[in-house]
C-alpha positions in Angstrom: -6.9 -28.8 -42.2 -6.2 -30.2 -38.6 -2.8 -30.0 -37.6 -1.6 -31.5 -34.5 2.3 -31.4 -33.2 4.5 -33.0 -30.7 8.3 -33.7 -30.0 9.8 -35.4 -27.6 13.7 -35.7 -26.4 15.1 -39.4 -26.6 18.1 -40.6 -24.6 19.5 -42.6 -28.1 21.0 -41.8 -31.2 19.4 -40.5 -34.4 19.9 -44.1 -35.7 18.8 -45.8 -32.8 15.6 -43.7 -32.9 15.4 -44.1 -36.6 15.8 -47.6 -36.7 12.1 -48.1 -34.2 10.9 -45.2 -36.1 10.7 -46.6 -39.6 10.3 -50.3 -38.4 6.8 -49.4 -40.0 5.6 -53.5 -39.2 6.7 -52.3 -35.6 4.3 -49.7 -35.1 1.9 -51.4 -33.6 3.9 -51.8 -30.2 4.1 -48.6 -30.0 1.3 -46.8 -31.4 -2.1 -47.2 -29.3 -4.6 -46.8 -31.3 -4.0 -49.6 -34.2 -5.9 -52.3 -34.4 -4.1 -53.9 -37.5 -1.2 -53.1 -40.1 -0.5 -54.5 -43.3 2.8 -54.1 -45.8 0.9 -53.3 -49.2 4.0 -52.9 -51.0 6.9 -55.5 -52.0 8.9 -53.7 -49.4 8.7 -52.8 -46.0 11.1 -49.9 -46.1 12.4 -47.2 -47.4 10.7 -44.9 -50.2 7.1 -45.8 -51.8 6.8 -48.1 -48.8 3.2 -48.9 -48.4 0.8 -49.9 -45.9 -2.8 -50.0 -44.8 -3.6 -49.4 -41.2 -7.1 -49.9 -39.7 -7.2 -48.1 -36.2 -9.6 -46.8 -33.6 -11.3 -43.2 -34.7 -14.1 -41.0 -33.2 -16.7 -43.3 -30.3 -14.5 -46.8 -31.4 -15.1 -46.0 -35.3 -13.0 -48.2 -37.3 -10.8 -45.8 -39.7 -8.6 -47.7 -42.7 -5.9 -45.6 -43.6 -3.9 -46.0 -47.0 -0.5 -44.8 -46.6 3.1 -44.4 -49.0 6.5 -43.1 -47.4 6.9 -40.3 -49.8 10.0 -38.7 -48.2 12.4 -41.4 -46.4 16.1 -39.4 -45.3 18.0 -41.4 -43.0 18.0 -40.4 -39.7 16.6 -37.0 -40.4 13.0 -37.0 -41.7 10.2 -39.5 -42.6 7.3 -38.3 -44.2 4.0 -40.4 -44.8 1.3 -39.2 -47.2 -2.8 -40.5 -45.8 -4.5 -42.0 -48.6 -7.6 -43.4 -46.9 -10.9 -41.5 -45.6 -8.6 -39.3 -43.8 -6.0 -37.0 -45.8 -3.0 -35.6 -45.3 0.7 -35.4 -44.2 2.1 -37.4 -41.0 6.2 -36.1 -40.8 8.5 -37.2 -38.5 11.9 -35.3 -37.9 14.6 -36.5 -35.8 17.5 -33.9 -34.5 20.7 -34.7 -32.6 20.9 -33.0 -29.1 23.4 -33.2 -26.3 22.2 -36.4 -24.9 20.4 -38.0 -28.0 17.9 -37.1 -30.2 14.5 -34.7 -30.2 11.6 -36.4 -32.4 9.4 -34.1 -33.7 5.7 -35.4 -34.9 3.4 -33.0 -36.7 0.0 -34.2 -38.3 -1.8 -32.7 -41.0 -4.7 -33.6 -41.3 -8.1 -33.0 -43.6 -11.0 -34.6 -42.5 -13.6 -36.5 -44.6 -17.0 -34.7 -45.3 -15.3 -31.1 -45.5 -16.0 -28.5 -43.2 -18.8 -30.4 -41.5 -16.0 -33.6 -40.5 -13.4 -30.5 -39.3 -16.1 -29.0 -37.3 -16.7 -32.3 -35.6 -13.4 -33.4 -35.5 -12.4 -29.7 -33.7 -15.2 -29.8 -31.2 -15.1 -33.7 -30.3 -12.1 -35.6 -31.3 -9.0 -33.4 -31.3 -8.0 -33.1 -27.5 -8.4 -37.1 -27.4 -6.4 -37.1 -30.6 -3.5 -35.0 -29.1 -3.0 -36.9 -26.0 -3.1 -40.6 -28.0 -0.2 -39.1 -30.3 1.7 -37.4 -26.9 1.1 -41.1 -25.6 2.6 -42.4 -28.6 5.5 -40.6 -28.5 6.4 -41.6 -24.5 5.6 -45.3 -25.7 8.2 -45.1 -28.5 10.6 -43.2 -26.2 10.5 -45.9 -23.8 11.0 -49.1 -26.5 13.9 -47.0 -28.1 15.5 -46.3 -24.5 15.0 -50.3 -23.4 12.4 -49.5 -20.6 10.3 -51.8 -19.5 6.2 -52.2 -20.4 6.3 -49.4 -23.4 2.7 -49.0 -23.3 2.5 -48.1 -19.9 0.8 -44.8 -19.1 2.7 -41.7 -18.2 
């Protein structure tokens, strides 16, 4: 399994962050690599919320991704469970310091085609990986704080 970790501190409230955070039809103004989201449930938040998101893998792959919010705690922790040709655990924590709010990102991650798509995905993919998801994070941080051009590079 692939694991891949981040945090970042946010001038805003818990509920300020939490509010862009699980604005899951939002995501794609913040996270680069989607190409396309879609609600698959009757709702678009809270618990059991589901969605299918087809993004930008490995050499401009396409890569559907099935996903269900099995762990929804306001303004603490939201946890979304990969259902699609990639598995595993995407979780999101949110803790109050002094001037607003660290978000902590970890991705677990199992690769399809066992240890021959970890091997690949260790050697070719993760670094580029890591830095779309530190990107991610700065472009959130910016939207939540009310900063200009979100996806601007850092």
């Amino acid at each position: 399994m692939a694991t891949i970790e981040h945090s970042i501190g946010i001038l805003a409230s818990p509920a300020q962050v939490w509010a862009r955070l699980t604005d899951i039809q939002g995501q794609p103004d913040w996270m680069t690599g989607i190409r396309s989201l879609e609600i698959t449930s009757e709702t678009s938040r809270g618990l059991h919320t589901t969605f299918r998101v087809v993004s930008r893998g490995p050499f401009g792959t396409r890569v559907v991704d099935d996903m269900e919010c099995t762990e929804w705690v306001e303004e603490q922790a939201l946890v979304v469970e990969h259902q699609g040709s990639v598995k595993g655990r995407g979780t999101f924590l949110l803790t109050p310091i002094e001037l607003g709010t660290r978000l902590g990102w970890r991705e677990e991650l199992r690769m399809p085609l066992g240890l021959l798509g970890e091997l690949v995905f260790r050697l070719l993919y993760r670094r580029a990986l890591r830095r779309t998801f530190k990107q991610d994070l700065w472009n959130l941080k910016r939207l939540v704080e009310g900063k200009a051009d979100a996806t601007a590079q850092e």
